[in-house]
Biopython code that builds the backbone (N, CA, C, O; Angstrom):
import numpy as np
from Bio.PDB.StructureBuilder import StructureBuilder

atoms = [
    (1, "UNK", "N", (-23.154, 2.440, -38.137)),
    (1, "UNK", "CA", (-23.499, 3.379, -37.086)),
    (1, "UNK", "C", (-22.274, 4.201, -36.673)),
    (1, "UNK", "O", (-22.286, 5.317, -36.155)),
    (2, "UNK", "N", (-21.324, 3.527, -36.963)),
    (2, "UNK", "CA", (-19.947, 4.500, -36.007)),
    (2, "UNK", "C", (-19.489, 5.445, -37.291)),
    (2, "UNK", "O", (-18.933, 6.472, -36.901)),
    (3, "UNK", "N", (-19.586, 5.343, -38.628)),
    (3, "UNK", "CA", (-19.313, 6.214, -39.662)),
    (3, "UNK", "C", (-20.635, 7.143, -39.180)),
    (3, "UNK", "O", (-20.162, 8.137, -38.631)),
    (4, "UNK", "N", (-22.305, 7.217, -39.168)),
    (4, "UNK", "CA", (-22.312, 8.219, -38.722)),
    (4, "UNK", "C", (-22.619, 8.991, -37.529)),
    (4, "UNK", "O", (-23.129, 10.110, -37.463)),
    (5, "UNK", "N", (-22.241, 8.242, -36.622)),
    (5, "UNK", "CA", (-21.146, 8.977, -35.564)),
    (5, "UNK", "C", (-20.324, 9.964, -36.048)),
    (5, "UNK", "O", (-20.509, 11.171, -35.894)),
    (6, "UNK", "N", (-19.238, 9.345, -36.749)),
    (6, "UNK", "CA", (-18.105, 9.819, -37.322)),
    (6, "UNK", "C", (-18.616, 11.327, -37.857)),
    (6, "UNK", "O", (-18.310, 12.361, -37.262)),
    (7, "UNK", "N", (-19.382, 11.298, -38.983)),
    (7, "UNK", "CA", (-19.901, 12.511, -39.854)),
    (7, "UNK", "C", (-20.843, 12.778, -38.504)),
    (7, "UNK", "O", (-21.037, 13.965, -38.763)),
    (8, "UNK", "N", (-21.178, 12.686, -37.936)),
    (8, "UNK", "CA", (-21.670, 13.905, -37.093)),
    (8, "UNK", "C", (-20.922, 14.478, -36.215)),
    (8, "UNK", "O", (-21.107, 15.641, -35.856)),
    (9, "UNK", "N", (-20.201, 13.894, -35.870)),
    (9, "UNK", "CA", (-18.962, 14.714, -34.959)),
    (9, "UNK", "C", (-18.329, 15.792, -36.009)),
    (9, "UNK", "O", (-18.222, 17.017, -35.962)),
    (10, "UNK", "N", (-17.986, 14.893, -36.895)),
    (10, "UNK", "CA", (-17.311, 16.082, -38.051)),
    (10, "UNK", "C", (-18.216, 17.573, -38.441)),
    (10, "UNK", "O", (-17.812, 18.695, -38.747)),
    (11, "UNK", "N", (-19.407, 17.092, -38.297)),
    (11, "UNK", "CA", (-20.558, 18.388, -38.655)),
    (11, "UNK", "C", (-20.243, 19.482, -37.196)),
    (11, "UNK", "O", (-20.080, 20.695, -37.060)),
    (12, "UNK", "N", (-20.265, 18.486, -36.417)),
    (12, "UNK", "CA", (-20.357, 19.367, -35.143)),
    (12, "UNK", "C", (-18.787, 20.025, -34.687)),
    (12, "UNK", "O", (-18.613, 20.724, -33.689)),
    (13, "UNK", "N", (-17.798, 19.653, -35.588)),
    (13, "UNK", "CA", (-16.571, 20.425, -35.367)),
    (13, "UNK", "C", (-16.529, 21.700, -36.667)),
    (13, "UNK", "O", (-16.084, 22.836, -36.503)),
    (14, "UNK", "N", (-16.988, 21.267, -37.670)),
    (14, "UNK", "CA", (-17.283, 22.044, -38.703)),
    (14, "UNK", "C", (-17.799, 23.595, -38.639)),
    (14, "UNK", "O", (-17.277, 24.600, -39.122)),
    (15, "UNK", "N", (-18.922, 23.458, -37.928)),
    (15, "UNK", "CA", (-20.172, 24.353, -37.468)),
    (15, "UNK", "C", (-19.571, 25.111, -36.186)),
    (15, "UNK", "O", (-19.843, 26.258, -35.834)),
    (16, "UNK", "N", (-18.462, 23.972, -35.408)),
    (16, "UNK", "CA", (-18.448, 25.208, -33.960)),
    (16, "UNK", "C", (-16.885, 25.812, -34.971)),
    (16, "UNK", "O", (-16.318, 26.630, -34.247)),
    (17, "UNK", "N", (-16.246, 25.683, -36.072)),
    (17, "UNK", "CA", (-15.582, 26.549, -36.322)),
    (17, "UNK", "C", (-15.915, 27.303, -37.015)),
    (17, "UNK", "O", (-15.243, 28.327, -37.137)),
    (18, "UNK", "N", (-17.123, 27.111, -37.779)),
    (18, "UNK", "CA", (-18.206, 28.273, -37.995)),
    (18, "UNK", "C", (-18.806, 29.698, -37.547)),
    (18, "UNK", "O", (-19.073, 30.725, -38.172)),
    (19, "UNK", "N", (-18.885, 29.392, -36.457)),
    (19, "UNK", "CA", (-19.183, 29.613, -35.085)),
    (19, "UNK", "C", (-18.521, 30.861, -35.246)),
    (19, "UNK", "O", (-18.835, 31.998, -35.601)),
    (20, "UNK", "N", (-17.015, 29.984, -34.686)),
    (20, "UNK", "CA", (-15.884, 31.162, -34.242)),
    (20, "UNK", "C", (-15.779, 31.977, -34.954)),
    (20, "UNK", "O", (-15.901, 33.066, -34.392)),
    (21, "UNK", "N", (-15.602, 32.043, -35.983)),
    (21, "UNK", "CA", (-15.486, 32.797, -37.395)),
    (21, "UNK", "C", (-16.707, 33.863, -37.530)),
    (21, "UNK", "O", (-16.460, 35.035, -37.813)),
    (22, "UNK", "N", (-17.774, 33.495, -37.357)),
    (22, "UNK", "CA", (-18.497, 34.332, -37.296)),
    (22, "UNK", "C", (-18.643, 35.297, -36.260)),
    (22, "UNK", "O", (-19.042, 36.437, -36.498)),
    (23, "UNK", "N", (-18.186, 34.694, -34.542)),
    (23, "UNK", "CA", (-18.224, 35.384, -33.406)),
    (23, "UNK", "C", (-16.699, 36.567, -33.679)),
    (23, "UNK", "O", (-16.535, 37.532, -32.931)),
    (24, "UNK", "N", (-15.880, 36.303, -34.659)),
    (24, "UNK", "CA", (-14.794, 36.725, -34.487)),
    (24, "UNK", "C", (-15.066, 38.279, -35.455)),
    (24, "UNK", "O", (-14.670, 39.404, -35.151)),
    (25, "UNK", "N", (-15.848, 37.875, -36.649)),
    (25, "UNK", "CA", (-16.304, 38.537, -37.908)),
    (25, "UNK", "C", (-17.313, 39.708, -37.088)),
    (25, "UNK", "O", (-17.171, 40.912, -37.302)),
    (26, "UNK", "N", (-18.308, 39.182, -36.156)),
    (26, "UNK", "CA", (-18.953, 40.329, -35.486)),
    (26, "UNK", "C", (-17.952, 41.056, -34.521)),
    (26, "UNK", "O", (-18.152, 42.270, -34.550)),
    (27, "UNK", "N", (-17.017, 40.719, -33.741)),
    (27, "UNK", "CA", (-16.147, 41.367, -33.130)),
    (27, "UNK", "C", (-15.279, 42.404, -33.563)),
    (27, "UNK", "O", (-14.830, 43.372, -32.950)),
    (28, "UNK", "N", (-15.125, 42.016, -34.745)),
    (28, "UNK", "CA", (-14.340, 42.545, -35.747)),
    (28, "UNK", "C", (-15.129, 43.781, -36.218)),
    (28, "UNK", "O", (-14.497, 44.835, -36.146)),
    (29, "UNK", "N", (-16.617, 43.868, -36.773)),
    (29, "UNK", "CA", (-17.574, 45.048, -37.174)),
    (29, "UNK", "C", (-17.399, 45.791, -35.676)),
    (29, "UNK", "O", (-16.988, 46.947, -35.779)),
    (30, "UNK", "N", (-17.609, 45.387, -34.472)),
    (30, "UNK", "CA", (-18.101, 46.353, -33.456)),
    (30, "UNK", "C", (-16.863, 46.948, -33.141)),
    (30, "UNK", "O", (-16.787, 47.714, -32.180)),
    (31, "UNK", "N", (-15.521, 46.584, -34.100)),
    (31, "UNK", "CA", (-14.311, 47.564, -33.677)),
    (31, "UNK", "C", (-14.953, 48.537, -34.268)),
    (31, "UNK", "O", (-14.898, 49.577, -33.611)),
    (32, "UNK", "N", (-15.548, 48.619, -35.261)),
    (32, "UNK", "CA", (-15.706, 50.157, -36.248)),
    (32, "UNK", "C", (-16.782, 50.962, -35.305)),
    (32, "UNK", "O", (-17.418, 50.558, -34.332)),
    (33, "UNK", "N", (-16.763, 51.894, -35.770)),
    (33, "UNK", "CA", (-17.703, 53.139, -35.214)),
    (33, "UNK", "C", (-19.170, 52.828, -36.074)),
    (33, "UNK", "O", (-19.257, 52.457, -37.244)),
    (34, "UNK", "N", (-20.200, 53.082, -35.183)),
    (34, "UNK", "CA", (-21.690, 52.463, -35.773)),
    (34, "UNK", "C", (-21.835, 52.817, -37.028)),
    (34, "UNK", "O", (-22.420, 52.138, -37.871)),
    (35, "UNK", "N", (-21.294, 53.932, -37.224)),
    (35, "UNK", "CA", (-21.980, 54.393, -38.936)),
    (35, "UNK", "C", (-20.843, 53.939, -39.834)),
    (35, "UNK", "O", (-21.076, 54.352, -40.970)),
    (36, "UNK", "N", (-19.634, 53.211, -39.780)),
    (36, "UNK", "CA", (-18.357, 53.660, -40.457)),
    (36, "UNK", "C", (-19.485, 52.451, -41.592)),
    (36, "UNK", "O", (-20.603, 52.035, -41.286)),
    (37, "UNK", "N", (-18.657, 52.132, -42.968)),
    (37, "UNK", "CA", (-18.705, 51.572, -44.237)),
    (37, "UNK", "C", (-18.683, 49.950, -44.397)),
    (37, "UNK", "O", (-19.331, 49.128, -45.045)),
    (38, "UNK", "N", (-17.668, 49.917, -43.528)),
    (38, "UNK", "CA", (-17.068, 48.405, -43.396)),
    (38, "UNK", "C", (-17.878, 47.553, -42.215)),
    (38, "UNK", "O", (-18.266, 46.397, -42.384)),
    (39, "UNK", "N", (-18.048, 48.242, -41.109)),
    (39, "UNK", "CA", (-19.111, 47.676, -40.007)),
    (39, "UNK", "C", (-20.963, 47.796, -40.608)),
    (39, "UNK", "O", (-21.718, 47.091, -39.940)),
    (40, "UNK", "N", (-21.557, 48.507, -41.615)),
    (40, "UNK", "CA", (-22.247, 48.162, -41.886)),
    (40, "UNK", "C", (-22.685, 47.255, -43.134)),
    (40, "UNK", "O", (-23.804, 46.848, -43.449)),
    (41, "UNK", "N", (-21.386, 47.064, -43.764)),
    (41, "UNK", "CA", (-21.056, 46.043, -44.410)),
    (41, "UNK", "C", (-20.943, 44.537, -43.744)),
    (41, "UNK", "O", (-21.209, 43.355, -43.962)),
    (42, "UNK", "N", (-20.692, 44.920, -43.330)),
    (42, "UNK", "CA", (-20.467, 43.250, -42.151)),
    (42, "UNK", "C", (-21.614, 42.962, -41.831)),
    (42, "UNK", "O", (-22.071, 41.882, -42.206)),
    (43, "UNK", "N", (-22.517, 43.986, -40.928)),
    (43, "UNK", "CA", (-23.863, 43.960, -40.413)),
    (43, "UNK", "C", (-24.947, 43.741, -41.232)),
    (43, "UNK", "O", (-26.085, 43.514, -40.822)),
    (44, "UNK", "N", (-24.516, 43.825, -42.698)),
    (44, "UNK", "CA", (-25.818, 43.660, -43.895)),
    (44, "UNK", "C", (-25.421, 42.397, -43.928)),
    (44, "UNK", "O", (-26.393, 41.642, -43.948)),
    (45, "UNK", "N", (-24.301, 41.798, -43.943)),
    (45, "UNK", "CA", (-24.535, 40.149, -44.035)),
    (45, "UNK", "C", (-24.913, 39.591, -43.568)),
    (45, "UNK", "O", (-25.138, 38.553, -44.190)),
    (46, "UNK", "N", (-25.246, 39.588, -42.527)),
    (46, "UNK", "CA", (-26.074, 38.625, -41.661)),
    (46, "UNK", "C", (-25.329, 37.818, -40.658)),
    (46, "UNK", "O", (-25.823, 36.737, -40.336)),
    (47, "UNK", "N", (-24.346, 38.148, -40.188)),
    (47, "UNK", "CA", (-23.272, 37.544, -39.687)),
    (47, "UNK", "C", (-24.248, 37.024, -38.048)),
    (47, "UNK", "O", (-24.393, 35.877, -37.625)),
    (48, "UNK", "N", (-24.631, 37.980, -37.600)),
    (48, "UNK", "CA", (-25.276, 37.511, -36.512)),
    (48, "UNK", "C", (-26.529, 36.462, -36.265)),
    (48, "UNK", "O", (-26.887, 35.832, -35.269)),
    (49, "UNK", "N", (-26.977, 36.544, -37.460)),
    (49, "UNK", "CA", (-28.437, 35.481, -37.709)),
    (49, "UNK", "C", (-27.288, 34.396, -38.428)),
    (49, "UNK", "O", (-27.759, 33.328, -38.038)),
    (50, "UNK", "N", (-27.015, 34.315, -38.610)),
    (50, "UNK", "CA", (-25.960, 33.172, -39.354)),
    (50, "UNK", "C", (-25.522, 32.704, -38.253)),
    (50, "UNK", "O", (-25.548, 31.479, -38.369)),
    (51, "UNK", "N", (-25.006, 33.088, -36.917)),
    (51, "UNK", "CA", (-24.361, 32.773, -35.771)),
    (51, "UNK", "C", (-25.227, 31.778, -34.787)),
    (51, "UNK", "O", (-24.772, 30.777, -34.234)),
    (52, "UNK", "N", (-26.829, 32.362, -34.672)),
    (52, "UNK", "CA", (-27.733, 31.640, -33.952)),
    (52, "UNK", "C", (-28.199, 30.776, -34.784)),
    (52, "UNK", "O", (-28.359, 29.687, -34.233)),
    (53, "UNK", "N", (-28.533, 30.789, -36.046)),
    (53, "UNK", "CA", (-28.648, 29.097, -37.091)),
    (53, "UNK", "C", (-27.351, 28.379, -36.574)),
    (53, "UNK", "O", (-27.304, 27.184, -36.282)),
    (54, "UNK", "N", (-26.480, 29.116, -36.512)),
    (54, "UNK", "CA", (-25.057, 27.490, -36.600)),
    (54, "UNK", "C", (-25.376, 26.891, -35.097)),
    (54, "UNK", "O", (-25.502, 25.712, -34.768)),
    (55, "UNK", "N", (-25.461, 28.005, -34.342)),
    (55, "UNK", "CA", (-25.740, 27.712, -32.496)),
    (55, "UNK", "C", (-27.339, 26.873, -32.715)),
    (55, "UNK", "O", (-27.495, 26.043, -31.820)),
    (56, "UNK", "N", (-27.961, 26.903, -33.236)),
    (56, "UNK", "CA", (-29.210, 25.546, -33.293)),
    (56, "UNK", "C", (-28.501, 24.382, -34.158)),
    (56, "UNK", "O", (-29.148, 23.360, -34.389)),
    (57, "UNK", "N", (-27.555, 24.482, -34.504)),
    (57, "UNK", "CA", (-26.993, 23.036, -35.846)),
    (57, "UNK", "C", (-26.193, 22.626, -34.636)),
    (57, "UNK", "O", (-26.488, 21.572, -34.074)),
    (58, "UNK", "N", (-25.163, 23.404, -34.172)),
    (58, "UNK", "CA", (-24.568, 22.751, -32.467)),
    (58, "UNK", "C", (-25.565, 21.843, -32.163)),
    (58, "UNK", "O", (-25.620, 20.646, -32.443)),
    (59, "UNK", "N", (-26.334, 22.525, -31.571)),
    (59, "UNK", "CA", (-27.256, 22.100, -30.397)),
    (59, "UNK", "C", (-27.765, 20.870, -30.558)),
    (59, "UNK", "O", (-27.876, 19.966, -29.730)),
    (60, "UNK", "N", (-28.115, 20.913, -31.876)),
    (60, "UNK", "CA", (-29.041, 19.465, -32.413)),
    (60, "UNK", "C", (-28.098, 18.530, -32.332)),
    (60, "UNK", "O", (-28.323, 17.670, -31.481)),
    (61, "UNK", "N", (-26.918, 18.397, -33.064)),
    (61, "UNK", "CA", (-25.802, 17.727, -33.067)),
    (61, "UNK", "C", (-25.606, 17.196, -32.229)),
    (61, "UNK", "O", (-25.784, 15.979, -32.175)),
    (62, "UNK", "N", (-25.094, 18.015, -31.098)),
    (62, "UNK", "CA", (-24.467, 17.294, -30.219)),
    (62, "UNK", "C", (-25.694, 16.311, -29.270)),
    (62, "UNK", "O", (-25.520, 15.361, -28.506)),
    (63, "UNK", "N", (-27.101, 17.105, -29.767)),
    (63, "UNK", "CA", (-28.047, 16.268, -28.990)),
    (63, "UNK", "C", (-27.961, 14.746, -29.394)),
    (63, "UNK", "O", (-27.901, 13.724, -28.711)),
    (64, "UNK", "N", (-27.977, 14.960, -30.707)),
    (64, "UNK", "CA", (-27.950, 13.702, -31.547)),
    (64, "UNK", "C", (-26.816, 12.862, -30.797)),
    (64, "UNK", "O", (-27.136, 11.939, -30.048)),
    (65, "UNK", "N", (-25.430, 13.222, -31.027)),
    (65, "UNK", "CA", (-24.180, 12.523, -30.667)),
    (65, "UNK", "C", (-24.377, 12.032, -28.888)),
    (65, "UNK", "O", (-23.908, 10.971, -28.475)),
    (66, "UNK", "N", (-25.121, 12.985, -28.017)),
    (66, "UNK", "CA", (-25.310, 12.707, -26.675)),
    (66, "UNK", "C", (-25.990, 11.351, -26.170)),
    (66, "UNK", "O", (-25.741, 10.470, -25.347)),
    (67, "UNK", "N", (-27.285, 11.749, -27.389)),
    (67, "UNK", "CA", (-28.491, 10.447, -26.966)),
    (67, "UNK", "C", (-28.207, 9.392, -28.291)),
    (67, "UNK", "O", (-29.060, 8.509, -28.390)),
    (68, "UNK", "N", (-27.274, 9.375, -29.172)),
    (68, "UNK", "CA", (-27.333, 8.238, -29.764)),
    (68, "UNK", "C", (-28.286, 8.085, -30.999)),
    (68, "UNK", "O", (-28.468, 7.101, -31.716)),
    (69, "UNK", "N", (-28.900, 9.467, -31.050)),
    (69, "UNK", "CA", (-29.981, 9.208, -32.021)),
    (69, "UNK", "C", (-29.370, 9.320, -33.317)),
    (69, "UNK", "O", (-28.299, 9.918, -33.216)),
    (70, "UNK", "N", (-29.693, 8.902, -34.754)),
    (70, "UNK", "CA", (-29.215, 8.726, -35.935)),
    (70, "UNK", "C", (-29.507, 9.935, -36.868)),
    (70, "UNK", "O", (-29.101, 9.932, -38.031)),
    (71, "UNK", "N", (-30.186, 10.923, -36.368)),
    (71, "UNK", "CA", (-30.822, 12.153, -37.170)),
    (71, "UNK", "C", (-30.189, 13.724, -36.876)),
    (71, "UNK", "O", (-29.895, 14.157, -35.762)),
    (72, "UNK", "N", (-30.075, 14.366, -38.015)),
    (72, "UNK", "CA", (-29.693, 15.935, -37.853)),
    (72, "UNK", "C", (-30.615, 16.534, -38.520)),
    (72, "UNK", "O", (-30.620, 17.763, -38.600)),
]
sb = StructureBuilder()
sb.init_structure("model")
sb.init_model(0)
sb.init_chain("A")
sb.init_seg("    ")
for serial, (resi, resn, name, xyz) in enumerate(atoms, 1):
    if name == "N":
        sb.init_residue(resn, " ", resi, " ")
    sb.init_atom(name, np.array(xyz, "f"), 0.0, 1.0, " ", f" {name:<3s}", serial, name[0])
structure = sb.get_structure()
């Protein structure tokens, strides 16, 4: 049980540096001007729907790690 503990904490440090990276990657497009090359390059990836999947993998996680439950 405490190994996965262990791997879920690790998922849930994994994912919130996920996170950042991605919050940093959209910050980064909205320097550009709406139409420029590189900001709608960024914006075709999906950076923002990629951001709210990792923010539900958080969520579950840490639910899991909160209440003890064994499932992600």
């Amino acid at each position: 049980m405490q190994q996965r503990h262990a791997d879920m904490f690790e998922e849930s440090r994994k994912a919130e540096q996920i996170h950042t990276h991605l919050a940093a990657l959209e910050q980064l497009a909205n320097s550009y001007p709406e139409n420029h090359s590189t900001r709608l390059l960024i914006e075709s990836l999906g950076a923002s729907r990629a951001r709210s999947v990792i923010e539900g993998v958080i969520s579950t996680v840490r639910g899991s790690l909160s209440s003890g439950c064994s499932g992600t």
